[in-house]
C-alpha positions in Angstrom: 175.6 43.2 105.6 178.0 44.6 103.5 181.7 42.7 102.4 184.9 43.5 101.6 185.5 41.2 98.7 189.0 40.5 97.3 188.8 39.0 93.5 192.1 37.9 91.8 192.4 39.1 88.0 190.5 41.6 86.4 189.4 40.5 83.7 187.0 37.9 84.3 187.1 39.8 87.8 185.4 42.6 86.2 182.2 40.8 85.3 182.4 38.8 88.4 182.6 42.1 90.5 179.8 43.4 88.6 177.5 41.2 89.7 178.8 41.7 93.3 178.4 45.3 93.2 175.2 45.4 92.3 174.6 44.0 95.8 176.4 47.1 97.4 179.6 45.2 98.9 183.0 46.4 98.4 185.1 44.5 95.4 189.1 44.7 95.2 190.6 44.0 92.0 194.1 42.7 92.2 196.0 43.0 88.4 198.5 44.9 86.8 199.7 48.5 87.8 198.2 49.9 84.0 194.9 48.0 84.5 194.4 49.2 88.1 195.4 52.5 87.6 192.4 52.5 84.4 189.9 50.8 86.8 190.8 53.4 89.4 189.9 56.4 87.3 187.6 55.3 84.8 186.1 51.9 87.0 185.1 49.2 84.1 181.9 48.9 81.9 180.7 45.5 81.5 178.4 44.4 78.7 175.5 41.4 79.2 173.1 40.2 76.5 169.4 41.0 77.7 166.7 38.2 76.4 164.6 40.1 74.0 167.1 43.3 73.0 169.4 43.1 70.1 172.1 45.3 71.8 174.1 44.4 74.2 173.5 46.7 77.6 176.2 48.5 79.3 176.7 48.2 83.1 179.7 50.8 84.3 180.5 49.9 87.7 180.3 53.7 89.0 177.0 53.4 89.0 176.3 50.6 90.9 175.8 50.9 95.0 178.9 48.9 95.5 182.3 50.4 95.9 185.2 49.3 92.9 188.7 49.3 93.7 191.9 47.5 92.3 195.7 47.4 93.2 198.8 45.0 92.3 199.6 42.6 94.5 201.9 44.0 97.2 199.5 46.7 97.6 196.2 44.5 99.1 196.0 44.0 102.6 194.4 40.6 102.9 193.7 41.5 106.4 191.0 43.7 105.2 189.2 40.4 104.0 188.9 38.2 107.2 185.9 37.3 108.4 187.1 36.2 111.7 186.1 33.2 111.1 187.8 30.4 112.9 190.6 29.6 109.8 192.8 32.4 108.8 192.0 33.6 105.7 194.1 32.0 103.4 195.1 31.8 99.4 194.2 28.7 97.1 195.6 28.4 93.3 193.5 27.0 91.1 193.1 26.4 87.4 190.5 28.0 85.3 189.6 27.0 81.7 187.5 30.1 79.3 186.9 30.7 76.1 188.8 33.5 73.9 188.5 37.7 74.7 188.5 39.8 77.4 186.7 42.3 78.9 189.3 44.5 79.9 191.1 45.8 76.7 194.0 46.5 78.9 195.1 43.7 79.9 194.2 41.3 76.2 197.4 40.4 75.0 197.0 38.2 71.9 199.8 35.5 70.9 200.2 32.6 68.7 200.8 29.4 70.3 202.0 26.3 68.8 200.3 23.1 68.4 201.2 20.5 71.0 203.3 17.7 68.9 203.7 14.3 71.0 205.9 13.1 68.9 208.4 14.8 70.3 208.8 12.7 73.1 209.4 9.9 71.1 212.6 12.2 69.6 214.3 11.4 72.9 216.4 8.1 73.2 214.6 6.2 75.7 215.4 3.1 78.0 214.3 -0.4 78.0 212.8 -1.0 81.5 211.1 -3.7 83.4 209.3 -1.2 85.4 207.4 0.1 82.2 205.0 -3.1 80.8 202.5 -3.1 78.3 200.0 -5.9 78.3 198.0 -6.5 74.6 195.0 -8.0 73.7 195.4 -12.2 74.1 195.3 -13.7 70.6 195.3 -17.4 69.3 197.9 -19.8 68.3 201.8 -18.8 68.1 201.0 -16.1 66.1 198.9 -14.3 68.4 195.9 -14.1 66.0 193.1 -11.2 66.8 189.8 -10.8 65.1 188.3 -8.0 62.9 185.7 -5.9 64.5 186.5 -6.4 68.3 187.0 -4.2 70.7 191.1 -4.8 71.8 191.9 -4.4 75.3 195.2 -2.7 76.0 196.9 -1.8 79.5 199.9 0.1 80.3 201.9 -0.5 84.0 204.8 1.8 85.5 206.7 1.3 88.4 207.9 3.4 91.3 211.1 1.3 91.7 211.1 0.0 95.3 214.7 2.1 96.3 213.2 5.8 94.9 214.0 8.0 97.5 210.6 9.6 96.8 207.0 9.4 95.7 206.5 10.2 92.0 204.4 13.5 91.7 204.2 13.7 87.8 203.4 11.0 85.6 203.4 10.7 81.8 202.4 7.7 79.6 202.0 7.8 75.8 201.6 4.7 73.3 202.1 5.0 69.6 198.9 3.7 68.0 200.0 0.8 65.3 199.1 2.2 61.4 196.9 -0.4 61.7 194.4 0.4 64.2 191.7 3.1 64.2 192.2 5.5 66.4 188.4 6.7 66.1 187.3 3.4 67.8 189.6 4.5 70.7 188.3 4.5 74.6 189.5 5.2 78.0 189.9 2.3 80.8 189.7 3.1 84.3 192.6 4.2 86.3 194.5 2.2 89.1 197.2 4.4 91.6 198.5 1.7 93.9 195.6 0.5 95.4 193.2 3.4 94.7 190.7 2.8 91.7 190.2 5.9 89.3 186.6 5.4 87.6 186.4 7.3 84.0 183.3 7.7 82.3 182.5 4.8 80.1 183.0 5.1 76.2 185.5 8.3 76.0 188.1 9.0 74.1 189.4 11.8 75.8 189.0 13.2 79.6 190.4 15.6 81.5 189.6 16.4 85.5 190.3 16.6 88.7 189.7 14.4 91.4 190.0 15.4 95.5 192.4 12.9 97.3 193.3 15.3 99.8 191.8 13.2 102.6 192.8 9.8 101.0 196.3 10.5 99.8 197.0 14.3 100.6 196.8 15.7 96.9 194.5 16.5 94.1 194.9 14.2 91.6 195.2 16.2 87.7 194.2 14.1 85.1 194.2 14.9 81.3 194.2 11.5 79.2 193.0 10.7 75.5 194.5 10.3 72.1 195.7 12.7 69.4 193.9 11.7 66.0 197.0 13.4 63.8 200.2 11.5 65.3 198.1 8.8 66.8 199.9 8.4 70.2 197.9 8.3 73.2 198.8 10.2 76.5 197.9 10.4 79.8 199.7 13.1 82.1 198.8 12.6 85.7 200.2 15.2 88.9 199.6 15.7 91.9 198.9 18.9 93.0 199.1 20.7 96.2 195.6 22.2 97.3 197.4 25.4 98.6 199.8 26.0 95.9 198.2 24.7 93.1 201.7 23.0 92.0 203.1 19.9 92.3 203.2 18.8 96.1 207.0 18.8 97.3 206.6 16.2 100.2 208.9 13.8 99.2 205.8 11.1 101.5 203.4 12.4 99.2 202.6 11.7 95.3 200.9 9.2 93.0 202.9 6.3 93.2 205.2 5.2 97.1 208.2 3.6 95.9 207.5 0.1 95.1 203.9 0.6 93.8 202.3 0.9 90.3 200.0 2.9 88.2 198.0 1.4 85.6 196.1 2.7 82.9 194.5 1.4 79.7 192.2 1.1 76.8 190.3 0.0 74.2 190.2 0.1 70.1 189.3 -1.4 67.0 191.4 -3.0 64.0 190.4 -0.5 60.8 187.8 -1.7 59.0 189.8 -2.2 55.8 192.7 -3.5 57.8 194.9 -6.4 56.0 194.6 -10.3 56.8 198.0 -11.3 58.4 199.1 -7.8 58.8 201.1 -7.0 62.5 200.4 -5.0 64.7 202.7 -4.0 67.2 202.2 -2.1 71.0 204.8 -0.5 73.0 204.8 2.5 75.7 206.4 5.0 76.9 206.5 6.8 80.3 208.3 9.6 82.0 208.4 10.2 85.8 208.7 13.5 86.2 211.8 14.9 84.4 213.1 11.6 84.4 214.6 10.6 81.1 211.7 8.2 79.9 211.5 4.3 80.4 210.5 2.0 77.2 208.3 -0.7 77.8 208.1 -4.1 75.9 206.7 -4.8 72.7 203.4 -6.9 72.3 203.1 -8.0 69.1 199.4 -9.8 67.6 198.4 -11.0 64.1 195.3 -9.7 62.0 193.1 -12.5 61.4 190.5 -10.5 59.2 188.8 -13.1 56.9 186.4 -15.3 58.4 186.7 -19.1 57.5 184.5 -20.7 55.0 182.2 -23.4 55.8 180.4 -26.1 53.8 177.5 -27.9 55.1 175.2 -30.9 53.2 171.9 -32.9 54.4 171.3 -36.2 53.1 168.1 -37.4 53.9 168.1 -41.1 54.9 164.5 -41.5 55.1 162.1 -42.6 58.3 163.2 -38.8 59.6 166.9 -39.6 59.8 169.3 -37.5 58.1 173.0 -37.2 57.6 174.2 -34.1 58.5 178.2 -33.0 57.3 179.8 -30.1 57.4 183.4 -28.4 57.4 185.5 -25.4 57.6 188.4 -24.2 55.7 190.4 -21.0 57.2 192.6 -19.0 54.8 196.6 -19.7 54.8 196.9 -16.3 57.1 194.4 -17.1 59.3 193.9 -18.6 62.8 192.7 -21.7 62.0 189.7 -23.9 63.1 189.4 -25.1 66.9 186.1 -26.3 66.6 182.0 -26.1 65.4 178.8 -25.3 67.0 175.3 -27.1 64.6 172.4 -25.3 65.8 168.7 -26.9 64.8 165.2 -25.3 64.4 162.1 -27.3 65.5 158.7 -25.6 64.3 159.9 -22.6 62.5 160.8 -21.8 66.0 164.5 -20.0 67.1 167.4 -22.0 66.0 169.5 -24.1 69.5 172.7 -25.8 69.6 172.6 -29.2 68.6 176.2 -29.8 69.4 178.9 -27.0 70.7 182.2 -27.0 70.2 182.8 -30.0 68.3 185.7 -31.3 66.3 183.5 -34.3 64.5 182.6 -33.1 61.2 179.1 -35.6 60.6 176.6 -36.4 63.0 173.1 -39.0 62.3 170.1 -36.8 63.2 166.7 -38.1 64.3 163.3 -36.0 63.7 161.1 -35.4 65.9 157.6 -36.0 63.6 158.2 -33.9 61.0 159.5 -31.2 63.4 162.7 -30.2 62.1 163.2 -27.1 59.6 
């Protein structure tokens, strides 16, 4: 059976309709009036690598079985293209990312485009807003001390204020990284929208997808999240999307976030390696809803704690397999402090175990067992 088959664009369209033509159905090109009027008359010529041949092969579609044909828009009848199958044939929007060139010359239109620079929406004046709250890694003492070398958890929360008239369709979150952090060690959290969990693959620093909530919440959910290494801000943009229009869904019932609900989102990074003992480092977020002017969050603050303490530890041998066993610890001025001490003891060569855990006592009288201890 032979198909009338209606293909939107002609430039990725043209090797797409190749492909179909060389099954002998009909393909209709919709494009520009200068492109369908050269696809008319001259058809298109598409060329495919062939394993084993160093040139490129040729395929012009006016000599394949099928039949080529292309028009603008208000010239296609998409009658012509139902099935009658029991939904009306109907039109979907959806995005499509590809690499650079064309196949049709026609239609290649090459311009520069500008870098995307986030730091422009920190240019606006922003804010302060308890609906926006950033929650940072939990440190010790008044000071909020963190270690070296851990992984820091931070998590970001807006707010649909419960009195919006509407749900929010578009969401936008960025957080300055602190000068002191290395934004190479950076990694996605999951997602939370309401009450509906977002699972992210594990370990990434950037993602960017789509996820069907049609049946759930009545949108598809547009995600594109990660962290820019130049400015170091992290961003997350999140829409919902209308699966017949491909924009954002205008149902004022329908979006990411009902009034009174929340969004969170969050991550993880590391201190940099060489960072400085005592420095600061600070956390704070922005967020836009929609083209709302944007929201500032609070500001967590924590305290580098990057020098380990130093600790001093002495046997005395007592004889008759006793021994007197003293230790200490000594933090530096900018440092946490010392809460407490784990002695761990080796019988037999064998894997060191705790002999006492978290203590505060600084001596303790140990007992041999034969000869046993290492």
């Amino acid at each position: 059976m032979k198909y009338n088959i209606l293909i939107l664009g002609a430039s990725y369209g043209s090797l797409f309709s190749t492909k179909v033509l060389m099954a002998g159905h009909r393909v209709s090109l919709v494009c520009t009036r200068p492109t369908a009027d050269l696809i008319n008359h001259e058809g298109t010529i598409v060329r495919f690598p062939i394993k084993g041949r160093e040139s490129l092969l040729d395929i012009a579609s006016k000599k394949l079985p099928g039949a080529l044909s292309a028009g603008t828009p208000d010239e296609i009848d998409p009658g012509k293209f139902d099935l009658g199958l029991s939904h009306k044939t109907h039109f979907e929007a959806f995005r499509i990312s590809v690499g650079v060139g064309d196949l049709v010359e026609a239609e290649v239109q090459e311009a520069p485009v500008a870098d995307v620079n986030l730091s422009d929406f920190f240019g606006l004046t922003g804010t302060r807003s308890t609906l926006v709250r950033v929650t940072g890694p939990s440190g010790v003492g008044t000071e909020n001390f963190i270690p070296l070398g851990t992984a820091l958890p931070y998590t970001i929360s807006a707010r649909n204020p419960a009195d919006a008239g509407r749900a929010v369709t578009e969401l936008r979150i960025l957080q300055q990284l602190d000068e002191e952090l290395d934004v190479r060690t950076f990694a996605l959290s999951d997602l939370l929208l309401g009450d509906l969990p977002i699972d992210l693959p594990a370990e990434r620093g950037a993602f960017t997808g789509e996820f069907n909530l049609v049946q759930e919440r009545g949108y598809v959910l547009q995600l594109s999240a990660g962290v820019d290494v130049t400015t170091r801000i992290a961003t997350w943009l999140l829409r919902a999307i209308d699966p017949d229009t491909g924009l954002l869904v205008t149902d004022p019932k329908i979006g990411l976030l009902q009034p009174g609900t929340s969004a969170t989102v969050g991550f993880t990074v590391r201190a940099l390696p060489d960072a400085a003992n005592g420095s600061e480092v600070l956390g704070a977020a922005r967020v836009f809803f929609g083209s709302a002017a944007p929201l500032d969050s609070n500001v967590v603050t924590n305290t580098l704690d990057a020098l380990a303490p130093v600790t001093t530890f002495s046997v005395d041998d007592l004889g008759n397999g006793r021994y007197s066993l003293r230790w200490g610890a000594q933090d530096n001025t900018l440092g946490a402090g010392v809460k407490d001490s784990t002695v761990y003891v080796s019988f037999d060569g064998g894997p060191f175990a705790a002999l006492l855990t978290k203590t505060t006592d600084t001596a303790f009288l140990f007992e041999d067992r034969a000869g046993a201890v290492q």
